[in-house]
C-alpha positions as CSV (number, residue, x, y, z in Angstrom):
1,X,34.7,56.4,36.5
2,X,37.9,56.1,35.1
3,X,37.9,54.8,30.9
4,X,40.6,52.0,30.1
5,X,42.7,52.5,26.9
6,X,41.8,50.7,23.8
7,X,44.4,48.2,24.1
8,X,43.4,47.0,28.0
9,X,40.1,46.9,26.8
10,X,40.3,44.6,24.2
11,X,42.4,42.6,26.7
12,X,39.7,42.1,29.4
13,X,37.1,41.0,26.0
14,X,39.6,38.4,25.0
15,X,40.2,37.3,28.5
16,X,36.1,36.8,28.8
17,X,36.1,34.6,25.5
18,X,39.4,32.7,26.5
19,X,37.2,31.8,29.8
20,X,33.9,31.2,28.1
21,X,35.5,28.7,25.4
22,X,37.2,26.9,28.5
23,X,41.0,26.0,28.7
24,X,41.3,23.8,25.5
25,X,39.8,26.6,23.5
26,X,37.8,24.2,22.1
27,X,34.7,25.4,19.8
28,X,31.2,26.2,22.0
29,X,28.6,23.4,21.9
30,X,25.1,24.6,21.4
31,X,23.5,21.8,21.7
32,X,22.3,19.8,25.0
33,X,24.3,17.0,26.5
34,X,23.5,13.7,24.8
35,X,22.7,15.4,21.6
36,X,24.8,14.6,17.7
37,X,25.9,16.8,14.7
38,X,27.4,15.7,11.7
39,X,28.5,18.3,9.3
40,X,29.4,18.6,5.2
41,X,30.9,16.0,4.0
42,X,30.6,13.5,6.8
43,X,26.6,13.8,7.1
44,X,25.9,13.5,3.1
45,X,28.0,10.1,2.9
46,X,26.3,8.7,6.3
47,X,22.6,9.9,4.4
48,X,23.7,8.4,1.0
49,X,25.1,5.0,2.6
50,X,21.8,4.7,5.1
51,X,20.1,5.1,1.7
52,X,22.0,2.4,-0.4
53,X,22.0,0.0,2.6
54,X,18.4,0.3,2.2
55,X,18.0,-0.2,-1.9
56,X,20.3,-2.7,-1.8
57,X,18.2,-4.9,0.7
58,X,15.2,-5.0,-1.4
59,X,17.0,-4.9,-4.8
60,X,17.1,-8.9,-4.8
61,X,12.9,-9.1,-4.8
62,X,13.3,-6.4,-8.2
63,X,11.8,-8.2,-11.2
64,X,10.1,-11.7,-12.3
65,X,12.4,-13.7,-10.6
66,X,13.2,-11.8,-7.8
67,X,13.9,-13.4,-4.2
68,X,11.5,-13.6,-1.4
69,X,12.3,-12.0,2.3
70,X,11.2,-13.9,5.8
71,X,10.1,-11.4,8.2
72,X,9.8,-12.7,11.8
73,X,8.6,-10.2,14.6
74,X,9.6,-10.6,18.3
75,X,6.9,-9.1,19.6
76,X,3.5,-10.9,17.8
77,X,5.1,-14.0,19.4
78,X,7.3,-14.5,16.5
79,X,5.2,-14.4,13.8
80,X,6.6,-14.9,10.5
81,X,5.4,-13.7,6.9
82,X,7.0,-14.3,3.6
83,X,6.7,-11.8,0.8
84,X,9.1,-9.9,-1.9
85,X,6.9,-6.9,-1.8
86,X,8.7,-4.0,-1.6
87,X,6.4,-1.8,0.6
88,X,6.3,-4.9,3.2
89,X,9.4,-5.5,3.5
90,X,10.8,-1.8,4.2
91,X,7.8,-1.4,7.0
92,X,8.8,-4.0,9.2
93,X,12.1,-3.0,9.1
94,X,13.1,-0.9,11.9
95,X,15.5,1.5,11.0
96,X,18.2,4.5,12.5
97,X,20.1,6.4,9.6
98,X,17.3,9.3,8.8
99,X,18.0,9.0,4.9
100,X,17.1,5.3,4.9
101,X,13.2,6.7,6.4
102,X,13.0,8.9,3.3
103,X,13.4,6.0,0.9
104,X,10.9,4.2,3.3
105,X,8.6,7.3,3.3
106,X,9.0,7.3,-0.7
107,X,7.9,3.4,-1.2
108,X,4.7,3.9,0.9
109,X,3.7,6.5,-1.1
110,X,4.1,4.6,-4.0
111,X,2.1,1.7,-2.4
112,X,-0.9,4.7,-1.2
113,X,-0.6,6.5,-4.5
114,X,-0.7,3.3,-7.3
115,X,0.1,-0.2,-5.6
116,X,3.0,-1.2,-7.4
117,X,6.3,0.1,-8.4
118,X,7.3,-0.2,-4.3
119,X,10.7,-1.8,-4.4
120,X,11.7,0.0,-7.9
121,X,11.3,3.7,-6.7
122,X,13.8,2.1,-3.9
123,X,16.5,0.7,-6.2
124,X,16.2,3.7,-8.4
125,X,16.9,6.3,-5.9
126,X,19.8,3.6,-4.4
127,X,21.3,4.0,-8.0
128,X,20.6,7.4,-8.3
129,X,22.2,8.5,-5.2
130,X,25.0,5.8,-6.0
131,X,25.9,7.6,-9.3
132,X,26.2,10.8,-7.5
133,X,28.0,10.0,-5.0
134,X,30.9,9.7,-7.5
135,X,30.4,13.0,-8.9
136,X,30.5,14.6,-5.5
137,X,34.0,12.5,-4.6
138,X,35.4,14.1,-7.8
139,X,34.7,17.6,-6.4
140,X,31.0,18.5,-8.1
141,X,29.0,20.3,-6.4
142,X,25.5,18.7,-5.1
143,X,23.8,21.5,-6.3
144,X,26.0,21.2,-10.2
145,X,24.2,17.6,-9.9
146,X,20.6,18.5,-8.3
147,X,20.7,20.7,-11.4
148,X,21.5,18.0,-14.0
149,X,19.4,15.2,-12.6
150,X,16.4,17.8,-12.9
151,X,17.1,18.4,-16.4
152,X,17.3,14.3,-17.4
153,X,14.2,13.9,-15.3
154,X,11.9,16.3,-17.7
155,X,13.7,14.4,-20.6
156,X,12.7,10.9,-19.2
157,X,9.1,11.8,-18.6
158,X,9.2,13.7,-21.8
159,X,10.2,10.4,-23.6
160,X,8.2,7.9,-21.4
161,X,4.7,9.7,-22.4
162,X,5.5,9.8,-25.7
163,X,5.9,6.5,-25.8
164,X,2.7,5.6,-24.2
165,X,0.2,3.5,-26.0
166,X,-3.5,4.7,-25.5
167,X,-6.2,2.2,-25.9
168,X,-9.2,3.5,-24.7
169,X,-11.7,3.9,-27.1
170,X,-11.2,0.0,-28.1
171,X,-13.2,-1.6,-25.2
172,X,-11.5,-5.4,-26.6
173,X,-8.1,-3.9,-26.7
174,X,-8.0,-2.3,-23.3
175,X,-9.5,-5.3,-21.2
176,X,-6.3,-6.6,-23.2
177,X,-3.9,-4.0,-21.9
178,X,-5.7,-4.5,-18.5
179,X,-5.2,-8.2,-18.2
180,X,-1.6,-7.6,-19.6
181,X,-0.7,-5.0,-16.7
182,X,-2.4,-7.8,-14.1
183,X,-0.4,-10.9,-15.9
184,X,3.1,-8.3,-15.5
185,X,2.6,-7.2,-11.6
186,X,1.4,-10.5,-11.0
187,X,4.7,-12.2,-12.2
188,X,6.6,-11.0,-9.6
189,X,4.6,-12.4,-6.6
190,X,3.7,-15.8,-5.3
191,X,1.0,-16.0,-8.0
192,X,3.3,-16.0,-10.9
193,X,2.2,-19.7,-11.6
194,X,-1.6,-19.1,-12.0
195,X,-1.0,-15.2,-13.3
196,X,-3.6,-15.8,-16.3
197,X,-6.1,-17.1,-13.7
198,X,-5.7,-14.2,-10.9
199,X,-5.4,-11.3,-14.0
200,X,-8.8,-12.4,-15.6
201,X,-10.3,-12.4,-11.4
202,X,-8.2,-8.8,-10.7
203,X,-9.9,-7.4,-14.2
204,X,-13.4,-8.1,-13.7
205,X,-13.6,-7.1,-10.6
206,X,-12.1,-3.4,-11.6
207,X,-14.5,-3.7,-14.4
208,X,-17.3,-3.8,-12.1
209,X,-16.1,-0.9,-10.0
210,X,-16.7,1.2,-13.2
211,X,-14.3,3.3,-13.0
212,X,-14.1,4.2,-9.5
213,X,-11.0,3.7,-7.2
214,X,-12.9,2.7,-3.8
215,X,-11.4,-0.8,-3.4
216,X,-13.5,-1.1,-0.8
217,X,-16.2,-2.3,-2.6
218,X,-14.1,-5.4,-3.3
219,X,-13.7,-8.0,-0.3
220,X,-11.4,-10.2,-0.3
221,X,-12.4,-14.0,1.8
222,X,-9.1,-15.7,2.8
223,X,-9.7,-19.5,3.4
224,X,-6.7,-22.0,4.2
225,X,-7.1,-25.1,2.2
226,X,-7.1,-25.9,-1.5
227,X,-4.7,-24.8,-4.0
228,X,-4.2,-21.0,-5.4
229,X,-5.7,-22.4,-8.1
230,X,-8.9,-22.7,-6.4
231,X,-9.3,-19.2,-5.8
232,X,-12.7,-17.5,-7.6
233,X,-14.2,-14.0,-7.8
234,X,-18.3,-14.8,-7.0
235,X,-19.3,-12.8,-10.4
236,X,-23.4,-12.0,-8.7
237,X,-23.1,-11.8,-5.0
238,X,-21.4,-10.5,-1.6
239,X,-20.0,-13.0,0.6
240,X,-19.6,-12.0,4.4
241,X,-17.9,-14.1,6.8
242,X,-20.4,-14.5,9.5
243,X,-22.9,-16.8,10.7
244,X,-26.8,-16.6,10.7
245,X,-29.1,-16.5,14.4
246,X,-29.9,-19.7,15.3
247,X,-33.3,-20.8,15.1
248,X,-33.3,-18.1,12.3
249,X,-34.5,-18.6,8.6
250,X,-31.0,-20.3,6.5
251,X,-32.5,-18.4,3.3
252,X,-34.3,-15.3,2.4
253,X,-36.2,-13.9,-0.6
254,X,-37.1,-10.3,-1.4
255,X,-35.1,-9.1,1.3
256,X,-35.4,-5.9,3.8
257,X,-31.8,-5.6,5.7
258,X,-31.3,-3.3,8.4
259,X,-28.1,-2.5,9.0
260,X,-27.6,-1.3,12.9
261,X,-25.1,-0.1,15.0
262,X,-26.6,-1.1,18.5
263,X,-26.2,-3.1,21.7
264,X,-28.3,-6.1,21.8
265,X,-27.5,-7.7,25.2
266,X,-29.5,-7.6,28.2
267,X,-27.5,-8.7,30.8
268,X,-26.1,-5.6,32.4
269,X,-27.5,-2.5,33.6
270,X,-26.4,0.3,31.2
271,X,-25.3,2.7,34.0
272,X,-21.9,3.1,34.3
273,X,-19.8,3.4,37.8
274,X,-23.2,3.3,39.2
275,X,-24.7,1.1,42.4
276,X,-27.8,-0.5,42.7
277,X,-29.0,-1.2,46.3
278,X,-31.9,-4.0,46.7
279,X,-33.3,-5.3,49.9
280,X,-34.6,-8.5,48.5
281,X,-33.9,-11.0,45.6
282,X,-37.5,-9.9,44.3
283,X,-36.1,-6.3,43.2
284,X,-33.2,-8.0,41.5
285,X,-35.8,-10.5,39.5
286,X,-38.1,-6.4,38.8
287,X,-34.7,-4.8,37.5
288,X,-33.9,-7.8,35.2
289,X,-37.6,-8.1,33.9
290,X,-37.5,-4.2,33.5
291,X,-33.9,-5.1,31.1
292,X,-35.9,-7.8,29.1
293,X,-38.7,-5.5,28.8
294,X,-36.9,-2.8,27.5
295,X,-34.6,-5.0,25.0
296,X,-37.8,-6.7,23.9
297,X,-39.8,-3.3,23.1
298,X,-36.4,-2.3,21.1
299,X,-36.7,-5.4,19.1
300,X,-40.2,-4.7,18.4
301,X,-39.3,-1.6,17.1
302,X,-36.9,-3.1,15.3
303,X,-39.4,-5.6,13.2
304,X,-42.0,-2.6,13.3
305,X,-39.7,-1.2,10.4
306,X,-40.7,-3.6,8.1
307,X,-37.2,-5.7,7.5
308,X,-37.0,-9.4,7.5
309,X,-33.1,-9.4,8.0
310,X,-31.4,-7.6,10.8
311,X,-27.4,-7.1,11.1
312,X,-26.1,-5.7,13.7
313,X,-22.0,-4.5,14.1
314,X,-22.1,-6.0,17.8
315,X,-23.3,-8.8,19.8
316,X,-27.1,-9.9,19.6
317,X,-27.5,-12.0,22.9
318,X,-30.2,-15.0,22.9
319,X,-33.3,-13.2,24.1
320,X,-33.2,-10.9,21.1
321,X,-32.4,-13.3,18.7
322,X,-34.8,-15.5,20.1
323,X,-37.8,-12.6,19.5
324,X,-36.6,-12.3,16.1
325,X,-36.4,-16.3,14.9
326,X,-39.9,-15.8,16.3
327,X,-41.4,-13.1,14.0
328,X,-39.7,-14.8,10.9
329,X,-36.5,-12.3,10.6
330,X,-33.0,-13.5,10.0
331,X,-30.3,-11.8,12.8
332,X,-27.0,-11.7,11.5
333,X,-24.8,-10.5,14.9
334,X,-21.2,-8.9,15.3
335,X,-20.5,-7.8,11.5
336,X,-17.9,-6.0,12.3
337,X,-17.0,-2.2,11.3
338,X,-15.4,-3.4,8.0
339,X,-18.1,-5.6,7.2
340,X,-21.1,-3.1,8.4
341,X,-19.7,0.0,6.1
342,X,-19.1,-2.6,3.4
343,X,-22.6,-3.4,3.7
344,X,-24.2,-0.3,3.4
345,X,-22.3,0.3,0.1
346,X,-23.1,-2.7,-1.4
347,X,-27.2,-3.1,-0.1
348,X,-27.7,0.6,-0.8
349,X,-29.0,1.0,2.7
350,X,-28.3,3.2,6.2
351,X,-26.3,2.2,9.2
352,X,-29.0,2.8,12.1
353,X,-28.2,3.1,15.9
354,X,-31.8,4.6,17.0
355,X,-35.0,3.0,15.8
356,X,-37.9,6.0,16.7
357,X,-38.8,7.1,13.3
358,X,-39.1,4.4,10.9
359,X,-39.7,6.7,8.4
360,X,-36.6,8.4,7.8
361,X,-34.5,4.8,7.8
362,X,-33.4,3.8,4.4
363,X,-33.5,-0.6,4.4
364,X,-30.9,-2.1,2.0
365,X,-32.5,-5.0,0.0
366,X,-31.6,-7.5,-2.0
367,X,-33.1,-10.6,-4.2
368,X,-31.3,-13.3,-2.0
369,X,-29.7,-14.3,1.3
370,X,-28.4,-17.8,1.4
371,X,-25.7,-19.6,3.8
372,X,-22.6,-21.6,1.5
373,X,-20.0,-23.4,2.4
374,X,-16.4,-22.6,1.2
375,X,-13.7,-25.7,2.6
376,X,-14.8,-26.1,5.9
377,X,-16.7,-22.9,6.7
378,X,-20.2,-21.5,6.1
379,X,-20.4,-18.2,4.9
380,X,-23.3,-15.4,4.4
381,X,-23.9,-14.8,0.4
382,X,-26.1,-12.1,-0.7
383,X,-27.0,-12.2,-4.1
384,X,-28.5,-9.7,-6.5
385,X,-27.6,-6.5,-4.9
386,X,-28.7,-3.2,-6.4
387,X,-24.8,-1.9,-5.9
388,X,-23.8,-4.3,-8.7
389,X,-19.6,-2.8,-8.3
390,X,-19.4,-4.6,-5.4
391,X,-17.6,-7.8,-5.6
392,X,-16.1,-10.4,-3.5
393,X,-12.9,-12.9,-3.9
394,X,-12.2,-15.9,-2.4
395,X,-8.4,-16.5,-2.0
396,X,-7.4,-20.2,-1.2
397,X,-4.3,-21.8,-0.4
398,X,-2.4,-24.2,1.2
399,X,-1.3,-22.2,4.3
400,X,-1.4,-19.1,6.1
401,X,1.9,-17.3,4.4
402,X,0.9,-18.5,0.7
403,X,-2.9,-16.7,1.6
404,X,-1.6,-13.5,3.0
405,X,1.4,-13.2,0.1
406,X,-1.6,-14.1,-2.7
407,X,-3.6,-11.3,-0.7
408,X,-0.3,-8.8,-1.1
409,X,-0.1,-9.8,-4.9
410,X,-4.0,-9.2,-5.8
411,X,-4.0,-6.1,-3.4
412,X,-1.4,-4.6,-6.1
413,X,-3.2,-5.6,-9.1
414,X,-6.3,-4.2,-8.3
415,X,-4.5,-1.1,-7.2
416,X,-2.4,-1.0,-10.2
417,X,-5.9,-1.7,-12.9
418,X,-7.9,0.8,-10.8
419,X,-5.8,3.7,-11.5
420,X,-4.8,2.3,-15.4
421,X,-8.7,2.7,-15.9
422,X,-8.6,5.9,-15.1
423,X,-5.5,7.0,-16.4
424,X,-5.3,4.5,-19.2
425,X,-1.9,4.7,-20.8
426,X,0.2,1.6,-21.1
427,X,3.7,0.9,-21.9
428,X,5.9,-2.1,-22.8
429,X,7.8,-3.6,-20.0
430,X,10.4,-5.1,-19.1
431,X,13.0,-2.5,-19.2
432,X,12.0,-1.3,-22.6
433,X,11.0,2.0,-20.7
434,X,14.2,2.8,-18.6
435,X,16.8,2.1,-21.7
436,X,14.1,4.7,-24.0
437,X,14.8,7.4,-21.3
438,X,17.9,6.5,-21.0
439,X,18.2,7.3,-24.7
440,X,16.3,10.2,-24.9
441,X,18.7,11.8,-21.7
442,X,21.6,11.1,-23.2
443,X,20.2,12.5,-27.0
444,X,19.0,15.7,-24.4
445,X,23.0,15.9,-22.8
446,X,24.1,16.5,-26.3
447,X,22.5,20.0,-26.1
448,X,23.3,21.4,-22.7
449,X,27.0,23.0,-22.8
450,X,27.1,22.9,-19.0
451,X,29.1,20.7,-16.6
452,X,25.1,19.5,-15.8
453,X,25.8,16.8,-18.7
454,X,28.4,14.9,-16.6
455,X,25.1,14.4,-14.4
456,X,22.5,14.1,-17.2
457,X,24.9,11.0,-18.4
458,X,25.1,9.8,-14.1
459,X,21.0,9.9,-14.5
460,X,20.9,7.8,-17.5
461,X,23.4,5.3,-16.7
462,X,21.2,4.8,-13.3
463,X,18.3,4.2,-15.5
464,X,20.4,1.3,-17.4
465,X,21.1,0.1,-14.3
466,X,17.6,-1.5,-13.4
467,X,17.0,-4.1,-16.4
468,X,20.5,-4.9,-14.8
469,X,19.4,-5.9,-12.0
470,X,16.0,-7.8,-13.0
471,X,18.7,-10.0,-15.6
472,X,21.0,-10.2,-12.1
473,X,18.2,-12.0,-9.9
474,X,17.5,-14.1,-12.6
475,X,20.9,-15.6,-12.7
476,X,21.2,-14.5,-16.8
477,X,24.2,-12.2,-17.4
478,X,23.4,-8.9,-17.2
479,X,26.0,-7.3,-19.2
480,X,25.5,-9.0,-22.2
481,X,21.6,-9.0,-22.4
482,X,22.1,-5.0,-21.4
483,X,24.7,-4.8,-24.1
484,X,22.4,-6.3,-26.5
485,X,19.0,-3.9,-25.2
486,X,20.8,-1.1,-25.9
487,X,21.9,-1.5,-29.4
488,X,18.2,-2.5,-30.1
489,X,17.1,0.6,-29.1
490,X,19.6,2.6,-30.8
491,X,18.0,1.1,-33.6
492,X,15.0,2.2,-33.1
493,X,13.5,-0.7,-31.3
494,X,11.6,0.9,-28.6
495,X,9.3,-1.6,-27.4
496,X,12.0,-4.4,-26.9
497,X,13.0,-5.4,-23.2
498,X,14.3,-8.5,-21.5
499,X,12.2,-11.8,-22.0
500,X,12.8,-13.8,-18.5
501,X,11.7,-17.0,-19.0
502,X,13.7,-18.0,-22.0
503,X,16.9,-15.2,-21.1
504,X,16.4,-13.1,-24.0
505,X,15.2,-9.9,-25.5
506,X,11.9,-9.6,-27.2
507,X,9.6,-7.2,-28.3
508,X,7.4,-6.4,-25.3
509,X,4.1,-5.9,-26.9
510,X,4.2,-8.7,-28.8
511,X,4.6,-10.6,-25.6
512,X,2.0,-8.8,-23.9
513,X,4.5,-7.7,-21.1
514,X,3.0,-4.2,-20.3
515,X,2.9,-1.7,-17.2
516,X,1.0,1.2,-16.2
517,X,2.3,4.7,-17.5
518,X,1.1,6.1,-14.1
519,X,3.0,3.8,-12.5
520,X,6.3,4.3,-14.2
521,X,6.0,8.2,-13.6
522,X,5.6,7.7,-10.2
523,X,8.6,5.7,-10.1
524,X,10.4,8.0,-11.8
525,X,9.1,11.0,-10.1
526,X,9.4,9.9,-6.4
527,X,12.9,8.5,-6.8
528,X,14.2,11.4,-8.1
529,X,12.9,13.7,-5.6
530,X,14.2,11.7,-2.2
531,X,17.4,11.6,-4.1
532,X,17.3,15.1,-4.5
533,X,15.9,15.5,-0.8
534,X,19.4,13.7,0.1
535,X,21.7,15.3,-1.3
536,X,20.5,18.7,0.2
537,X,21.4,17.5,3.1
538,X,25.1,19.0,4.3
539,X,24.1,18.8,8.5
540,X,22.6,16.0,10.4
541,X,21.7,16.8,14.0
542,X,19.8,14.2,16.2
543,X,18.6,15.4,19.4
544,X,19.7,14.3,22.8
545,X,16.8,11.5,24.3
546,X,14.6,12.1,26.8
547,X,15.5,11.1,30.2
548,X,13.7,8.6,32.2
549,X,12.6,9.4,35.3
550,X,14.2,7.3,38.1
């Protein structure tokens, strides 16, 4: 075999490129037909615009007097809901740009983690990101300003727990705090007008939990008709939406519930995909007899347990409940899985699906079960329960959106005070806490001898940013009532923030305007890492969709 020279073969490798890049010598896709790449520059502005577009829808609903949002769906045959909070208004929205889903991934946290705080940790990150992409248009690097942000973040959260008030060795003055934190989230939502009313409801019903976060143990009734105002926490007893058996006892003393899990009908053969051949109407009229028997001998088995009440999660059909009206026990039928765990908390007792040793079944009790009517509706009450956390609320209104937005407010506040009684640091509101750290950043800034201060001072001019926009949707002016916070608390005037009723400033605690500490950490925390997260980002590739087969 003959060897070419150097030079031809470097010919013949440039010849196989020149054909493998194609005549326009064009750069070699990797990626399948159909699919996108944005690189550098191009892919961090389409993350950081997706992300504004996204803080700047919900940054009207920010504050007291924030805006409400109509939310109709296409698919639930146009349903419609009206709310301003921040977590529900970001799920519905359907949404394209991948940055946008962080910020939607970061305000369901906050929802999960403490209830409230949803549409700030948007608008901060918005302003956040806004701020640097500024910086990066005047040629920082994202990194120089990952790097800064991170240091004005430990500053923050260094100056917001120090700033934390701590009341929990004075039982008077937290139930204060407590009803302060409920009367502040509260003032945001639908139930600003009967805030006092709905706090004391939200704080007594945490106070029963004793401690414990399980909401569950709080059910809340939702009954059109009435005003808000009408709206009561039943301080001794469980309510559940269901009706008693007929032909059953209306009230019962002393009671033995069994909670069960079993089918009660007798109209079918349980023997699925099976077929039954009878060569007269006599076997059909055995087979159903042989059904009654057996449902009959399982509700004997049922009352040979000892209970006088029965619930059951699904249907109890008339022979059954017939059998048990007869022996003197109460059926309650298709409680539902919400309502039959719910139960079992609150009556102390087991969920049973097989009745063959009596001895092993734990039976809830109770002192009383009584039917009440709420509006138009008759509801199950059970009253002295040996779970004494559990609670129920009765939410009235005057139509379906005003029930469901009051449920979305309360939901909140009960999050918000379940998580202040364990972690139970306050702090004034109102803005008082984003102008301290933005203080305390900017006091930091003066020690770092980096180009990170040019981003420590981006960080804390975001932070100034948000009593901004609460003064904005209130139509006060912002600049001036932002102008004058800040020269209050370069005078040392921590706990002063914006007063929206009247316009003004005030001093926070003297207003009782407080939030949780947890809260504001979260807020602080999440925000900062999506916009972190985001400005990573330097490539965006989506991938090509899956074809439909024809």
């Amino acid at each position: 075999v003959h060897q070419l020279p150097a030079r031809a073969s470097k010919r013949c490798r440039e010849a196989c490129i020149s054909a493998m890049m194609g005549p326009s010598l064009g750069p070699v896709n990797l990626f399948g037909e159909g699919s996108q790449e944005a690189k550098g520059e191009q892919a961090r502005m389409s993350s950081i615009v997706g992300a504004l577009a996204i803080a700047d829808l919900v940054k009207t609903s920010l504050g007291p007097k924030g805006m409400d949002k109509i939310l109709q769906s296409h698919s639930r045959g146009g349903s419609v809901s009206v709310t301003n909070d921040g977590a529900t208004i970001l799920k519905s929205v359907l949404i394209d740009n991948p940055a946008a889903k962080v910020l939607i991934d970061i305000s369901k946290v906050q929802d999960d983690e403490v209830g409230d705080g949803t549409t700030s940790v948007c608008v901060l990150a918005g302003e956040l990101l806004r701020q640097a992409a500024e910086l990066i248009e005047k040629k920082m690097h994202p990194q120089v300003v990952i790097g800064g942000y991170r240091l004005a973040r430990d500053a923050a959260l260094k100056a917001l727990r120090a700033a934390a008030i701590d009341h929990s060795d004075d039982e008077a003055a937290f139930r204060q705090d407590l009803l302060n934190i409920a009367m502040t989230t509260l003032s945001s939502k639908v139930l600003s007008q009967d805030k006092e009313h709905f706090a004391a409801i939200a704080v007594d019903a945490v106070m029963k939990l004793r401690g414990s976060t399980n909401l569950d143990q709080i059910q809340i009734i939702k009954r059109i008709g009435g005003t808000l105002k009408d709206s009561y926490l039943d301080p001794d007893g469980f309510l559940l939406d269901k009706k008693i058996g007929v032909g059953c006892p209306k009230r019962m003393r002393d009671c033995k519930v069994m909670i069960a899990n079993s089918p009660m009908d007798t109209d079918k053969v349980k023997i699925y995909g099976s077929k039954v051949k009878v060569d007269s109407v006599a076997k059909v009229a055995e087979i159903e007899a042989a059904e009654k028997k057996k449902m009959l001998d399982k509700v004997d088995k049922i009352i040979a347990h000892g209970c006088n009440v029965f619930i059951n999660r699904q249907l109890i059909y008339n022979l059954p409940e017939q059998r048990f009206a007869d022996a003197g026990v109460m059926s309650i039928e298709h409680s539902d899985f919400d309502g039959t765990e719910r139960l079992a908390l609150v009556l102390d007792g087991d969920i049973v699906s097989t009745f063959d040793t009596p001895e092993r079944v734990k039976l809830g009790s109770c002192e009383l079960i009584e039917e009440v009517m709420i509006g138009e509706d008759k509801l199950v009450r059970f009253s002295g329960c040996p779970n004494s956390q559990a609670s129920s609320i009765v939410l009235r209104g005057a139509n379906t959106h005003v029930v469901d937005e009051a449920h979305r407010s309360l939901h909140d506040a009960l999050c918000v005070l379940s998580q202040t009684v364990k972690n139970t640091a306050v702090l004034p509101g109102g803005g008082a806490p984003e102008m301290l750290m933005a203080q305390a950043v900017e006091e930091e800034s003066k020690r770092v001898a980096s180009k990170h201060v040019v981003a420590m001072e981006a960080y804390a001019k975001a932070l100034r940013t948000m009593p901004m926009h609460i003064a904005d949707n209130a139509g006060y002016d912002s600049t001036e009532l932002c102008a004058g916070l800040k020269a209050k608390h370069h005078e040392g005037r921590h706990t002063w923030g914006l007063e929206m009723d009247r316009g003004g400033l005030g001093d926070m605690v003297a207003l009782g305007i407080c939030e949780s500490l947890q809260v504001k950490e979260q807020v602080l925390l999440s925000s900062s890492e999506a916009a972190e997260m985001i400005l990573r980002v330097d490539d965006i590739v989506q991938c090509a969709p899956r074809q439909r087969q024809q």
